[in-house]
C-alpha positions as CSV (number, residue, x, y, z in Angstrom):
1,X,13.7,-12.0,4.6
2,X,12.1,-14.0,1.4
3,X,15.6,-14.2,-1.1
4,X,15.9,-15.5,-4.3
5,X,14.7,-14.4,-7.6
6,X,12.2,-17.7,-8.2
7,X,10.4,-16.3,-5.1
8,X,7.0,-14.7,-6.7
9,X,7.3,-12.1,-4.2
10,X,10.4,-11.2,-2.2
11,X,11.7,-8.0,-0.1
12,X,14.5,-6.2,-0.7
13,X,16.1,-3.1,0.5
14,X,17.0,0.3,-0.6
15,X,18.7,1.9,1.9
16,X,15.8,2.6,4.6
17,X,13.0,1.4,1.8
18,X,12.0,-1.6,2.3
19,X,10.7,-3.1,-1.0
20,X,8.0,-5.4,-1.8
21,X,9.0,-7.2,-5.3
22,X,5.6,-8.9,-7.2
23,X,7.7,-10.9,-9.9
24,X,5.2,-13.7,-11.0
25,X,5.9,-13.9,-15.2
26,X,4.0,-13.3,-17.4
27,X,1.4,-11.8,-16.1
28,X,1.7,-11.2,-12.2
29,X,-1.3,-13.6,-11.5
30,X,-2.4,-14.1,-7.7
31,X,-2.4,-17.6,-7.4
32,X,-1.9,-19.7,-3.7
33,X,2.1,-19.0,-4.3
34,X,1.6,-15.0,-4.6
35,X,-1.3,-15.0,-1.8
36,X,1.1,-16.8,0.3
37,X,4.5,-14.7,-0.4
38,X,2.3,-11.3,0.1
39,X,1.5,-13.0,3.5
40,X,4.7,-13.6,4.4
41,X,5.9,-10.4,2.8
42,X,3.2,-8.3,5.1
43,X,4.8,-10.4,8.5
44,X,8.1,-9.6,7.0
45,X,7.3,-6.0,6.9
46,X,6.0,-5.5,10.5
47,X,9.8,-7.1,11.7
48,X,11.4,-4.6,9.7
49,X,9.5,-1.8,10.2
50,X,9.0,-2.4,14.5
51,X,10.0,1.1,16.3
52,X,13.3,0.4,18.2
53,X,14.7,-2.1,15.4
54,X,18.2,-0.8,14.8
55,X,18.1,-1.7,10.8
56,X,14.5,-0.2,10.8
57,X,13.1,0.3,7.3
58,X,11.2,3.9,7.4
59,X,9.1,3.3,4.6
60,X,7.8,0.8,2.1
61,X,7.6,0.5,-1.2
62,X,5.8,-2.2,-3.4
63,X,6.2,-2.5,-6.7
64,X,6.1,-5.4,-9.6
65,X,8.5,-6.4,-12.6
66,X,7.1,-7.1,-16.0
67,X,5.1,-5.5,-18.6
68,X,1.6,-5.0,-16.1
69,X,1.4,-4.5,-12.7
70,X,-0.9,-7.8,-12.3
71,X,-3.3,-9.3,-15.1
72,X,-5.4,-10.1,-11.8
73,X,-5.9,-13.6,-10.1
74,X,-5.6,-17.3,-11.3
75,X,-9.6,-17.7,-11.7
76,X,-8.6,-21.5,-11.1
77,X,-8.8,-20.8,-7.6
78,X,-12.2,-19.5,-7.9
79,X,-13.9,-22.5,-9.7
80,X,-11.7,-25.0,-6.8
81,X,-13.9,-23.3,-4.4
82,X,-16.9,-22.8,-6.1
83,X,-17.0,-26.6,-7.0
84,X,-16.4,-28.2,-3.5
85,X,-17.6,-28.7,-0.5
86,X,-18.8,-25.9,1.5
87,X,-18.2,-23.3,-0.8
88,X,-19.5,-20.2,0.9
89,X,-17.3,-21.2,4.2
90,X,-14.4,-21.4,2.2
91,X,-15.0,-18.3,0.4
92,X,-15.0,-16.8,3.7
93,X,-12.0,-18.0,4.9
94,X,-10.4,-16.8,1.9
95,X,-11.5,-13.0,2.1
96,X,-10.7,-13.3,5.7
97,X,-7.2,-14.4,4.7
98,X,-6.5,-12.0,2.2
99,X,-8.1,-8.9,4.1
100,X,-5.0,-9.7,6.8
101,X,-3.1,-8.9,4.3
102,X,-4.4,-5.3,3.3
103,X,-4.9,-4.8,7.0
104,X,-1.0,-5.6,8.1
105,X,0.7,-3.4,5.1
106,X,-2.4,-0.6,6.0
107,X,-1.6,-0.7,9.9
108,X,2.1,-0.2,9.3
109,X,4.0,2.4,11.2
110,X,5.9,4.0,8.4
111,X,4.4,5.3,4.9
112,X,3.7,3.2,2.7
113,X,4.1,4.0,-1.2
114,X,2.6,1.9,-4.1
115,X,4.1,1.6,-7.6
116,X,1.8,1.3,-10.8
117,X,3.9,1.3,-14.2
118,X,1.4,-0.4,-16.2
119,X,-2.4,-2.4,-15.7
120,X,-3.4,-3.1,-12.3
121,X,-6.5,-5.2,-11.6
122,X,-8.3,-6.9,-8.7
123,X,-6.0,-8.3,-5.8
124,X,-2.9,-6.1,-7.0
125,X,-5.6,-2.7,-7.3
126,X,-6.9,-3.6,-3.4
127,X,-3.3,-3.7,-2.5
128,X,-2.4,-0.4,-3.6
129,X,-5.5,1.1,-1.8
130,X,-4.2,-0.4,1.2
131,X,-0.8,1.7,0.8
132,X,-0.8,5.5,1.8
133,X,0.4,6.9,-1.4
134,X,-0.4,5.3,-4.9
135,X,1.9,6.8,-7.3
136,X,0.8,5.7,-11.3
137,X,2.9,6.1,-14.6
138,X,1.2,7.8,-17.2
139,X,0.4,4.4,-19.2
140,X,-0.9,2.7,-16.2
141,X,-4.3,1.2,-15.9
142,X,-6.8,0.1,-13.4
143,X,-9.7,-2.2,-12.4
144,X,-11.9,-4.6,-10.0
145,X,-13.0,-6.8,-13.0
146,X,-14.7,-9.5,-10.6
147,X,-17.9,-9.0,-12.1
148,X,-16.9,-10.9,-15.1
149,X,-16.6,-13.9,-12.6
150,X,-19.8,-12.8,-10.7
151,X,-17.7,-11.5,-7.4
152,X,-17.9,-8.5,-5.5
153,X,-13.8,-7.2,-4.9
154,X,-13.4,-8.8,-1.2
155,X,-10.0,-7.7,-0.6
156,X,-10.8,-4.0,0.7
157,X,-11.2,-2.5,-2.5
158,X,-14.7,-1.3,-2.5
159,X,-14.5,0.1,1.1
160,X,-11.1,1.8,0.6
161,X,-12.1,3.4,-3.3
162,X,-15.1,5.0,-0.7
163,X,-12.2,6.8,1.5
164,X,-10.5,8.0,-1.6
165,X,-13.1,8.6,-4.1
166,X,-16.8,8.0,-2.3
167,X,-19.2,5.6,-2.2
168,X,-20.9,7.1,-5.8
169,X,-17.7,6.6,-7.8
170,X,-16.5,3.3,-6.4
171,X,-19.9,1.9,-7.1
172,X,-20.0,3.2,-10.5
173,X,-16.1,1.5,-11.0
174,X,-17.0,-1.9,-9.8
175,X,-20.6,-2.0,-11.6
176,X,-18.8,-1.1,-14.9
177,X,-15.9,-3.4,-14.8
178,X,-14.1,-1.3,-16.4
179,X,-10.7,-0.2,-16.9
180,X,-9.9,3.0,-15.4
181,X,-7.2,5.0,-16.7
182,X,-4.2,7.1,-14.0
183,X,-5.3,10.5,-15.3
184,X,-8.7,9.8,-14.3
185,X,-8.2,8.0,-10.9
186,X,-5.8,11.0,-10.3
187,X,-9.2,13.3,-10.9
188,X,-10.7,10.6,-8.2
189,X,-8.0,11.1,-5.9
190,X,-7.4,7.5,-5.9
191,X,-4.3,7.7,-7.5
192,X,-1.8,10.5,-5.8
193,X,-0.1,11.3,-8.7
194,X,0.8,10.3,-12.4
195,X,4.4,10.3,-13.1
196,X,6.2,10.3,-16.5
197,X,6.2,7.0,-18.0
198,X,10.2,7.0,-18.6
199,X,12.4,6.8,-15.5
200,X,9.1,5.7,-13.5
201,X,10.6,3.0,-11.4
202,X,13.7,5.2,-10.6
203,X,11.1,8.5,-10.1
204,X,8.9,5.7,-7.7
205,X,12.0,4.8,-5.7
206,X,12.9,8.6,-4.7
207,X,9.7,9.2,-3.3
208,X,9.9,6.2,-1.3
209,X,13.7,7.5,-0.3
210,X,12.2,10.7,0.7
211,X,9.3,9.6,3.0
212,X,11.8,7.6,4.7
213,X,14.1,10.3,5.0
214,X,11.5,11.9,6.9
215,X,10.7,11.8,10.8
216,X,9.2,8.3,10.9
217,X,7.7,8.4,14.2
218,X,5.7,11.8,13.4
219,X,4.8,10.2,9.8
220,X,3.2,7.5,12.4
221,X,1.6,9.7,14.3
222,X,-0.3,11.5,11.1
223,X,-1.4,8.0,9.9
224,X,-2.8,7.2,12.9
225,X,-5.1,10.8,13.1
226,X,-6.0,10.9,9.5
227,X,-7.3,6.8,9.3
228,X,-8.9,8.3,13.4
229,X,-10.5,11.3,11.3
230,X,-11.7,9.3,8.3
231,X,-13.1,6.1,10.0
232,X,-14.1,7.6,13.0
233,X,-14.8,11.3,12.7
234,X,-12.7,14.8,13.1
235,X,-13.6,15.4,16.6
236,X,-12.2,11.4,17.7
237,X,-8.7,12.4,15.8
238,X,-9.1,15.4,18.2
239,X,-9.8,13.3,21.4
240,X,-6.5,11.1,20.7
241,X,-4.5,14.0,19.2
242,X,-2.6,15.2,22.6
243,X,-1.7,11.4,23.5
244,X,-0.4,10.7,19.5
245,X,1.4,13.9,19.4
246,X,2.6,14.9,22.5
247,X,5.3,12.1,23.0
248,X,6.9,13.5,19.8
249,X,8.4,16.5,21.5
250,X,10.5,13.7,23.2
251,X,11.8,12.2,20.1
252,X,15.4,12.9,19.0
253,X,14.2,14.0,15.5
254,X,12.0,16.6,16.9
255,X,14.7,18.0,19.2
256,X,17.0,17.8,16.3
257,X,15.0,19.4,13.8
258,X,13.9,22.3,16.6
259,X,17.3,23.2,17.0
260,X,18.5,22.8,13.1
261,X,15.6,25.1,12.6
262,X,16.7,27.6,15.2
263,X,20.4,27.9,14.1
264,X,20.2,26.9,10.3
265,X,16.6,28.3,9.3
266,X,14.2,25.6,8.0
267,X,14.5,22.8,5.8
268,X,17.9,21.9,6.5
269,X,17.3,19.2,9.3
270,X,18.4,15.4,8.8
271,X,16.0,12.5,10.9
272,X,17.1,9.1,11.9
273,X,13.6,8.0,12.6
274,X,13.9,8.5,16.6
């Protein structure tokens, strides 16, 4: 697991959280260091969270430190491609790099949570649409700028603002530029919910503890029907629905929870993710 606080981005744990730390001062800038801890991070993250593992994390949370979320990426980076050889193959490569990224912390087996306190733009924004919940504080901000470098966002961003919000309003938020405040990506359902501004972090990290409280191998299961049902159509989540959810009956946490139910009443079962 990355260590070390000079680490632009490192994992830590919280119990059965596994967090993903973007600490790159002042700013949060992407640069080849943060594109390279992220990759790590996301190879990281499929160890930890692997069915079976006895220190299993059940749920992930990313989140960064500083005033913003990310001021966006080093454009440097940009104009070293732009300027040498074969820049279109290059470019390529890049968005086929960073889309591994989104992919692996998307195709995780356990929730995934995202944690906006403050502005979030370009690589960070694509990021948090690659998480299953984005929760925002009430001062937070967002935005695929890369029209002001005369780029398209090509880190899953456009494609994954159309399963949230449609293909009208993501359009009309990467043809502006603009910044987008929580309230109004909340209206979008792009963000899941605005949180208070004070005790944010702490309000960020009990979600996270109470997905991952939760019965990880059914969360699984519902991530795998609901990205079935949005990609793929209603009646192909149907088709797959008996082989997803059927082995869940043979889970400890169900027969657990089954018989909690039947001698407690509901809502007092515990899980341990098996």
């Amino acid at each position: 697991m990355t260590d070390g606080s000079a680490a632009p981005v490192r994992i830590e744990r919280d119990g059965d959280v596994a967090v993903v730390v973007l600490e790159a001062p002042p700013l949060n800038l992407f640069d080849e260091p943060v594109f390279a801890g992220f990759e790590q991070a996301a190879a990281e993250l499929v160890a930890l969270t692997a069915p079976g593992r006895p220190d299993r994390a059940r749920a992930v949370l990313v989140e960064a430190r500083g005033r913003v979320v990310s001021g966006g990426v080093d454009v440097t980076a940009f104009r070293e491609i732009a300027e040498g050889p074969d820049p279109g193959q290059r470019g390529a490569a890049l968005w086929a790099r960073l889309l591994r990224i989104a992919q692996t912390i998307e195709d995780l087996p356990v929730p995934t949570v995202f944690a906006a306190h403050g502005l979030t733009l370009t690589a960070a924004f694509e990021i948090s649409l690659a998480c299953d919940v984005l929760l925002a504080a009430e001062r937070a901000s967002f935005g695929l700028v890369e029209i002001v470098v005369g780029l398209t966002p090509s880190m899953g961003g456009p494609q994954r603002l159309v399963e949230r919000a449609g293909p009208a309003r993501a359009k009309e938020l990467i043809f502006t530029g603009e910044r987008y405040p929580a309230a109004v990506l909340e209206r979008w359902d792009v963000v899941n919910r605005v949180l208070p501004d004070e005790g944010f972090a702490e309000a960020a990290r009990d979600y996270a503890r109470r997905v991952a409280a939760g019965p990880t191998l059914a969360h699984a299961a519902t991530k795998r029907l609901v990205t079935t049902a949005v990609r793929h159509g209603v009646r192909a989540a149907d088709e797959i629905t008996p082989q997803v959810s059927g082995p869940l009956f043979a889970t400890a946490d169900l027969r657990g929870a089954v018989a909690s139910f039947l001698d407690d009443g509901p809502g007092k079962a515990t899980y341990s993710g098996r």
